[in-house]
C-alpha positions in Angstrom: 0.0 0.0 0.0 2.9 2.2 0.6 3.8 2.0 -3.0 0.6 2.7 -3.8 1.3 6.1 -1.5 4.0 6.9 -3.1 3.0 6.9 -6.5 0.4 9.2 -5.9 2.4 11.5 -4.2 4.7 11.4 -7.3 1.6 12.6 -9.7 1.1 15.0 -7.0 4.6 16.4 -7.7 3.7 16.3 -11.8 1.2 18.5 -11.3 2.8 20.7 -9.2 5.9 21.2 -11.2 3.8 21.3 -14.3 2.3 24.4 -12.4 -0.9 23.0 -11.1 -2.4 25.0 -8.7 -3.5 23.8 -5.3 -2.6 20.4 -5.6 -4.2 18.1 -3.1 -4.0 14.7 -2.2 -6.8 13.2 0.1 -6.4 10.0 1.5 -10.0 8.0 1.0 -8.5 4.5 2.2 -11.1 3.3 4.4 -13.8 5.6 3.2 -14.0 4.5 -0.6 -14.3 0.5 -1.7 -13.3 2.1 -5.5 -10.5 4.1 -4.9 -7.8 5.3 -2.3 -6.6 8.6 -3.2 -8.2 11.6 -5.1 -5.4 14.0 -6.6 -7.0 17.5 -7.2 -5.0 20.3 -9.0 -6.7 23.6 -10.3 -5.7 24.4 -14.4 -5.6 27.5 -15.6 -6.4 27.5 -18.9 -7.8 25.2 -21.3 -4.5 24.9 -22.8 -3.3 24.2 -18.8 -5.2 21.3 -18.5 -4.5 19.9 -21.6 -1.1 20.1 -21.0 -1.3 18.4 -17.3 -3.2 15.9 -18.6 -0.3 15.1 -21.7 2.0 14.5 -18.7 0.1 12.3 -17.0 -0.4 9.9 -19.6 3.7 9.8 -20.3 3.9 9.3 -16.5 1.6 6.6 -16.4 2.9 4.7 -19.7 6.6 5.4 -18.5 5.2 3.3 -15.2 3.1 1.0 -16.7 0.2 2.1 -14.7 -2.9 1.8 -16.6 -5.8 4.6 -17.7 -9.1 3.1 -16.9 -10.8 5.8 -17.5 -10.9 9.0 -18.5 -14.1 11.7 -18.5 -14.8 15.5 -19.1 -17.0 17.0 -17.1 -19.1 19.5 -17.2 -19.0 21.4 -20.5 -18.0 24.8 -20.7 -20.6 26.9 -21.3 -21.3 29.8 -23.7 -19.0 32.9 -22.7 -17.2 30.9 -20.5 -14.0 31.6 -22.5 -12.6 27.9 -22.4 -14.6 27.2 -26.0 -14.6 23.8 -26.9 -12.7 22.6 -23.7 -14.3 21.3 -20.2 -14.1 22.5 -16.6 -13.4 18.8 -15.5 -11.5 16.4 -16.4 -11.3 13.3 -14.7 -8.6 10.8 -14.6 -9.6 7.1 -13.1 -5.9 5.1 -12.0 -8.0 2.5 -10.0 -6.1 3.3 -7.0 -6.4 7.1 -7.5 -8.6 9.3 -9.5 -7.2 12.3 -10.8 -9.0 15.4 -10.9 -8.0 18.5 -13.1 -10.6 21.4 -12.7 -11.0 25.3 -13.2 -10.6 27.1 -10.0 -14.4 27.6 -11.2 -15.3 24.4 -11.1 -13.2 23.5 -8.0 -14.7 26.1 -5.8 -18.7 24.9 -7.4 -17.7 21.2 -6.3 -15.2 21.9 -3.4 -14.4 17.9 -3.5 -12.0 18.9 -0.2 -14.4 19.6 1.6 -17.4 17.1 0.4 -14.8 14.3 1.4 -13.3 15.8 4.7 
């Protein structure tokens, strides 16, 4: 499980040195039966997150850890100025799910808090 730890603290540092902002790491072992860890970082830009999530793929297929799954959530809307991009992007590890979010969106959601 340690391992398991460790890894996640290592996307934590991605993010961070790929400047995500606020990057969080909560511990749901023992709270969740799907996952252990949720890493949150806030994007700035469309362009941002794009660019977080490009790293996180060449982390994981460096590692051989695999994507299970991977969702956009919600859709900008009109005047939003993120145009055909998201808000939300979620990335599912199996042992931790990855969120990437607009300090929008993270503040509407405030996962921190939801699973505190």
């Amino acid at each position: 499980m340690e391992d398991l730890l460790s890894e996640t603290e290592a996307l934590g540092r991605l993010l961070e040195d790929h400047r995500g902002g606020e990057v969080r790491i909560l511990d749901l072992r023992g709270m969740s039966g799907w996952t252990d860890f949720f890493v949150i970082a806030t994007a700035a830009s469309d362009a941002h997150m794009d660019g977080m999530e490009r790293h996180l793929k060449d982390f994981c297929r460096e590692r051989d850890i695999p994507i299970l799954r991977k969702s956009t959530r919600p859709k900008a809307g009109l005047g939003t100025g993120l145009g055909p991009g998201d808000q939300w992007r979620i990335i599912d590890l199996g042992h931790a799910v990855i969120h990437l979010m607009t300090a929008k969106s993270r503040e509407f959601y405030d996962l921190e808090r939801l699973y505190a």
